[in-house]
C-alpha positions as a Markdown table, in Angstrom:
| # | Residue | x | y | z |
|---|---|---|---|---|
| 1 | Unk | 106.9 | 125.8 | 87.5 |
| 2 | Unk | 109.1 | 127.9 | 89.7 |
| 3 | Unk | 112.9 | 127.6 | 87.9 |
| 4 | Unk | 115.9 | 128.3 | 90.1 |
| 5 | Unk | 119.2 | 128.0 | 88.1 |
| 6 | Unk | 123.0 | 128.0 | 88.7 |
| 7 | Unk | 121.8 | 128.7 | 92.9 |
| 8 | Unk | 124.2 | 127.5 | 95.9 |
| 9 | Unk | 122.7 | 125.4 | 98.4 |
| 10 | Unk | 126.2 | 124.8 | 99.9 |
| 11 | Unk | 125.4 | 124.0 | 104.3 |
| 12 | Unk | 122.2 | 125.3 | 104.1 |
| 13 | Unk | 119.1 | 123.9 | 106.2 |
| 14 | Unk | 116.3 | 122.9 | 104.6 |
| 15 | Unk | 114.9 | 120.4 | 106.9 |
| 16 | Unk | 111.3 | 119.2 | 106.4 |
| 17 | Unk | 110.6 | 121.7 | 103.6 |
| 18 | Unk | 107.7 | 120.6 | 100.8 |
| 19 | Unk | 108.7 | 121.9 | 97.5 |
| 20 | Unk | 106.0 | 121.2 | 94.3 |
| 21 | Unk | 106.5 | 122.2 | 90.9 |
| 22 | Unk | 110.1 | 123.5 | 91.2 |
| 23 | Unk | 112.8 | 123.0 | 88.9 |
| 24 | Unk | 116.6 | 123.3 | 89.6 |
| 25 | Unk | 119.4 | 123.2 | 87.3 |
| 26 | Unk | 123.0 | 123.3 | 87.8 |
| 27 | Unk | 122.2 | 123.8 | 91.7 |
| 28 | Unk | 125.2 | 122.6 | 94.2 |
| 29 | Unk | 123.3 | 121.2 | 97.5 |
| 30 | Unk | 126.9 | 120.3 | 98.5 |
| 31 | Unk | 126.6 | 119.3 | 102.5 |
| 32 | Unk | 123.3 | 120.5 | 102.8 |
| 33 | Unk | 120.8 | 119.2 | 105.4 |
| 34 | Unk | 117.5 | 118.3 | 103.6 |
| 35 | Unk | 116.2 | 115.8 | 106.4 |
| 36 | Unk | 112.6 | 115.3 | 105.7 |
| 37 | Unk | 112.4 | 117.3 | 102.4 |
| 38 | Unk | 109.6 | 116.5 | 100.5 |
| 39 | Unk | 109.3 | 117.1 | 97.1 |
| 40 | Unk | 106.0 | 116.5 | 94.1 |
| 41 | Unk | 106.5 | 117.0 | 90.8 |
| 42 | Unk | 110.4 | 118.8 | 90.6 |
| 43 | Unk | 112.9 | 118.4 | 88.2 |
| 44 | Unk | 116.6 | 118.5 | 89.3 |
| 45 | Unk | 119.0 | 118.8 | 86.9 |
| 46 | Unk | 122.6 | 118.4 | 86.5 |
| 47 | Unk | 122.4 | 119.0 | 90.5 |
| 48 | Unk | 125.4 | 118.1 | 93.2 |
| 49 | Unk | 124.4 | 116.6 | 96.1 |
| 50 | Unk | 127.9 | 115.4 | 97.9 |
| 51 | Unk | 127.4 | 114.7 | 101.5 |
| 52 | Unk | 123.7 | 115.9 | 101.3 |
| 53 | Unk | 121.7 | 114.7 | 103.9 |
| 54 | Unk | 118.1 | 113.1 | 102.5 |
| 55 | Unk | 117.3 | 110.9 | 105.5 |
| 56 | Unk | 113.8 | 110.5 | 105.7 |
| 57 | Unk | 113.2 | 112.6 | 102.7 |
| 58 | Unk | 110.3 | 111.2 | 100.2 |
| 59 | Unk | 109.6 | 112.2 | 96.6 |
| 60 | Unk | 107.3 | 111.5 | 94.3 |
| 61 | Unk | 106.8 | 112.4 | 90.6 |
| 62 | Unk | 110.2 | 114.1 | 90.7 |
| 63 | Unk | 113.4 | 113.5 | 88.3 |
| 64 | Unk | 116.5 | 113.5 | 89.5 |
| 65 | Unk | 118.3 | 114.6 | 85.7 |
| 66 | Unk | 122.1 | 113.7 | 85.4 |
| 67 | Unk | 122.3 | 114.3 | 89.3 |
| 68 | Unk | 125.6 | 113.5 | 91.4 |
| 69 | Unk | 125.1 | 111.8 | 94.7 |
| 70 | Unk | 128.4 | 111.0 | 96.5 |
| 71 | Unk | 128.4 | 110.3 | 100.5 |
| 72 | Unk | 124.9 | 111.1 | 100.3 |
| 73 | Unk | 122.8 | 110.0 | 103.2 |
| 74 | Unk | 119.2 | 108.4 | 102.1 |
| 75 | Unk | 118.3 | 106.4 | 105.1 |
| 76 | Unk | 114.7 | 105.3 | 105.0 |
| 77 | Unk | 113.8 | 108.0 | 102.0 |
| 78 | Unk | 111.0 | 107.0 | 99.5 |
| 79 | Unk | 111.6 | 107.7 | 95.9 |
| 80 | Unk | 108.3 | 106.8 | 94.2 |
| 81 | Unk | 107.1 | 107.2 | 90.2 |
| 82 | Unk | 110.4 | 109.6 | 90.1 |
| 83 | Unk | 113.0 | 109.3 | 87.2 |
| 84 | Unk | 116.9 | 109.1 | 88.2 |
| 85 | Unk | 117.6 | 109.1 | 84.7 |
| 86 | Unk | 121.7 | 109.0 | 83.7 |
| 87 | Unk | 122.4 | 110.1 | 87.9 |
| 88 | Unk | 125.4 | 108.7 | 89.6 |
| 89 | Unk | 125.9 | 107.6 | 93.5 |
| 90 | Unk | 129.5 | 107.3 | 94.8 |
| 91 | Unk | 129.7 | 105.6 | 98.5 |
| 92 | Unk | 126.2 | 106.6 | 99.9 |
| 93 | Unk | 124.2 | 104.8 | 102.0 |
| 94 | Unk | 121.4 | 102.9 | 100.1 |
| 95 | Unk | 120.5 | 99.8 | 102.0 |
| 96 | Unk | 117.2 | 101.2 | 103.7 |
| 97 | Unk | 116.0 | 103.7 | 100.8 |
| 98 | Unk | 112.5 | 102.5 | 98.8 |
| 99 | Unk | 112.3 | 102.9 | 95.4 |
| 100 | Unk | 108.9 | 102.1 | 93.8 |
| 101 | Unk | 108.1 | 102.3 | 90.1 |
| 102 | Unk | 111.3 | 104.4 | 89.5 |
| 103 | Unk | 113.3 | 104.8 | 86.2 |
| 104 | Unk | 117.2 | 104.4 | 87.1 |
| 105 | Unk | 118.0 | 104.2 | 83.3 |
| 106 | Unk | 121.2 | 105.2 | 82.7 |
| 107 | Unk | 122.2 | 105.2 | 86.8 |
| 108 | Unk | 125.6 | 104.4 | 87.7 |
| 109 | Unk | 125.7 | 102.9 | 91.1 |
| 110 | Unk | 128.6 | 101.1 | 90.8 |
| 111 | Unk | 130.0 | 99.3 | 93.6 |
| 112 | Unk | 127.1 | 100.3 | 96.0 |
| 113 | Unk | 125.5 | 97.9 | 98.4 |
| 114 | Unk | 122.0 | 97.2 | 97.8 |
| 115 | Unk | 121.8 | 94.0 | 99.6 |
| 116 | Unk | 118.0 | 93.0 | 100.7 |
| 117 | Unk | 116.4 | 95.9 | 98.5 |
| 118 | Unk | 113.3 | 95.4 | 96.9 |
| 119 | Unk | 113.3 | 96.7 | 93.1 |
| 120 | Unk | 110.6 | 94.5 | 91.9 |
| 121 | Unk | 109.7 | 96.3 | 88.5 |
| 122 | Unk | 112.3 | 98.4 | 88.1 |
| 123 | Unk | 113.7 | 99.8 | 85.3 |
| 124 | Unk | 117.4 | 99.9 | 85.3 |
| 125 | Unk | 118.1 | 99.7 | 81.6 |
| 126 | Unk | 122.0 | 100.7 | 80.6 |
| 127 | Unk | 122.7 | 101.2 | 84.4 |
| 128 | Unk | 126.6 | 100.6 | 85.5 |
| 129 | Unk | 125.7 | 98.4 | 88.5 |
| 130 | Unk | 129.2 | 96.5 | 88.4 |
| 131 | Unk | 130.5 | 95.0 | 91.4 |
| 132 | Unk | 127.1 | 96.2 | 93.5 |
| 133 | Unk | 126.4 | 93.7 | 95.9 |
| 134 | Unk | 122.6 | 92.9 | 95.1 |
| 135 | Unk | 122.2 | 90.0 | 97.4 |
| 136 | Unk | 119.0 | 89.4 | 98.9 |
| 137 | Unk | 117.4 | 91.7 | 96.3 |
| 138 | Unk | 113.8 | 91.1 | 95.0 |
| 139 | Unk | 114.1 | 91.6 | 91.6 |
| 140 | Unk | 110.8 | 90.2 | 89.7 |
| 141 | Unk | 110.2 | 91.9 | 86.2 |
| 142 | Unk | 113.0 | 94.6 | 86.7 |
| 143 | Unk | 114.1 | 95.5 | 83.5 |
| 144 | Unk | 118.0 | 94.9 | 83.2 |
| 145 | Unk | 118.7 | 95.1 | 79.8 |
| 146 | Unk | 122.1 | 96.7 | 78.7 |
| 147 | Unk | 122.9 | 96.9 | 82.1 |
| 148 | Unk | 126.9 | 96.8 | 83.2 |
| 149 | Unk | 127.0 | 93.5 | 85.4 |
| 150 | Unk | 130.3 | 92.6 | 86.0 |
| 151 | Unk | 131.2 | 90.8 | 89.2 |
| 152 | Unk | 127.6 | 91.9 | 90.1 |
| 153 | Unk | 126.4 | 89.5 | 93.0 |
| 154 | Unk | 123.1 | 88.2 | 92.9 |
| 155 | Unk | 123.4 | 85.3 | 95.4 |
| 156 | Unk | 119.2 | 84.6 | 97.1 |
| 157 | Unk | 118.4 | 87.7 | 94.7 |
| 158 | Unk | 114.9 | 86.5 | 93.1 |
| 159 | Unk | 115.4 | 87.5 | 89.1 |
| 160 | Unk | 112.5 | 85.6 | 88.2 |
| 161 | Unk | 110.4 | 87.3 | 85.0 |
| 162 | Unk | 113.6 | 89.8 | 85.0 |
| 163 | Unk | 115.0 | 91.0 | 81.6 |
| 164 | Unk | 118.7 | 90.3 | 81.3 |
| 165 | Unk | 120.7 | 90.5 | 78.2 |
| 166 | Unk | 122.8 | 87.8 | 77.1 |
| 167 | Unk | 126.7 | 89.9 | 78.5 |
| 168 | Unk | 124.7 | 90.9 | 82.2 |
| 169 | Unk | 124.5 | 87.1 | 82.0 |
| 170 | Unk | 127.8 | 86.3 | 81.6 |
| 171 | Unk | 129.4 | 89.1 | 83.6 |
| 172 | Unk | 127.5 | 88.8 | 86.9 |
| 173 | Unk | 127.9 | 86.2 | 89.5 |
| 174 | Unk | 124.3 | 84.5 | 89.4 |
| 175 | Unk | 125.5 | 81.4 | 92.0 |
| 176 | Unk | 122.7 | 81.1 | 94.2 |
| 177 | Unk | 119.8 | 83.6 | 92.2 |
| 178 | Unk | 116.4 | 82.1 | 91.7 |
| 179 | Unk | 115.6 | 82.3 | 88.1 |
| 180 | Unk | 113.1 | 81.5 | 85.6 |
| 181 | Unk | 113.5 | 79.0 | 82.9 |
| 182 | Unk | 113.6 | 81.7 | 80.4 |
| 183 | Unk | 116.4 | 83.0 | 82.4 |
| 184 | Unk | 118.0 | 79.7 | 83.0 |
| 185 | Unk | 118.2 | 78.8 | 79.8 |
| 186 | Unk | 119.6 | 82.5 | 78.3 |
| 187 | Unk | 122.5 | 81.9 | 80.9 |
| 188 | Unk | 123.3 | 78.2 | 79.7 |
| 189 | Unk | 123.0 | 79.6 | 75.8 |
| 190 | Unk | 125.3 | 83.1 | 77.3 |
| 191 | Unk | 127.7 | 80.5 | 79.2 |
| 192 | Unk | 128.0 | 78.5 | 75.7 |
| 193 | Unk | 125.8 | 75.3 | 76.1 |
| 194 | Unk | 123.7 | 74.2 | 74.0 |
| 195 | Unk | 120.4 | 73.6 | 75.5 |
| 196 | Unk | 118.3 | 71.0 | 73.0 |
């Protein structure tokens, strides 16, 4: 694996590069244009990527390490079977990115709109995802445990077969959420009732 550390990738242009088995640590892509990129099997770690543009970017097999993504443009990028383990985003636009069997573990998204975003199956275990707007969201099976819910909106989000601890329960506004009856019944008993 080719290892670039420490590098500045401040402005430059990268657009519609394929990069495989490269690794990157400590790396500022501040403002860069990486339209297109393409990357297989890269590790990124502990990499800046404010105002970076990723539109139409797509990776796959790649992890995203303690990464910081503030007014980062992602429209209509792919992340799939990557790992965005313990990376934060700050106001970028998510809405039309696809993420498929991704690890966010650890993500702090707080605050971000991810209205009508489907995350079936994902795993978003200890994630700060308070006050996101997750409206719409498909969210069968995703793993939620541990997660930071508060004021959370889940309104026509589809939860069903979704793990939720009992405090995401309590913390996020479920009004309107299709839920199983596991579910239902964890947010009565997290709400205080007594369900016989």
């Amino acid at each position: 694996m080719t290892s670039v550390v420490g590098e500045d990738f401040r402005d430059a242009v990268l657009a519609g590069q394929e990069w495989e088995g490269r690794e990157f640590e400590g790396c500022d892509f501040t403002d860069a244009d990486l339209t297109g990129l393409r990357t297989r099997n890269c590790v990124f770690t502990d990499c800046v990527f404010v105002g970076a543009d990723l539109n139409e970017s797509r990776h796959r097999a790649t992890a995203f390490r303690s990464c910081r993504f503030e007014r980062t443009v992602l429209g209509k990028s792919i992340v799939e079977g990557c790992s965005l383990l313990g990376s934060t985003f700050l106001d970028c636009r998510l809405r039309s990115l696809t993420l498929r069997e991704t690890d966010l573990t650890l993500v702090g998204m707080g605050g971000a709109d991810l209205r009508g975003l489907d995350l079936r199956g994902l795993r978003f275990r200890e994630a700060n995802l308070g006050e996101c707007d997750m409206r719409r969201c498909d969210l069968r099976e995703a793993d939620l445990t541990g997660a930071r819910l508060l004021r959370t909106r889940f309104a026509e989000a589809d939860l069903r077969d979704a793990r939720l601890d009992a405090d995401g329960l309590a913390q996020a506004n479920l009004r309107g959420a299709r839920v199983d009856t596991l579910t239902a019944l964890a947010f009565a008993s997290a709400h205080g009732l007594h369900v016989d």
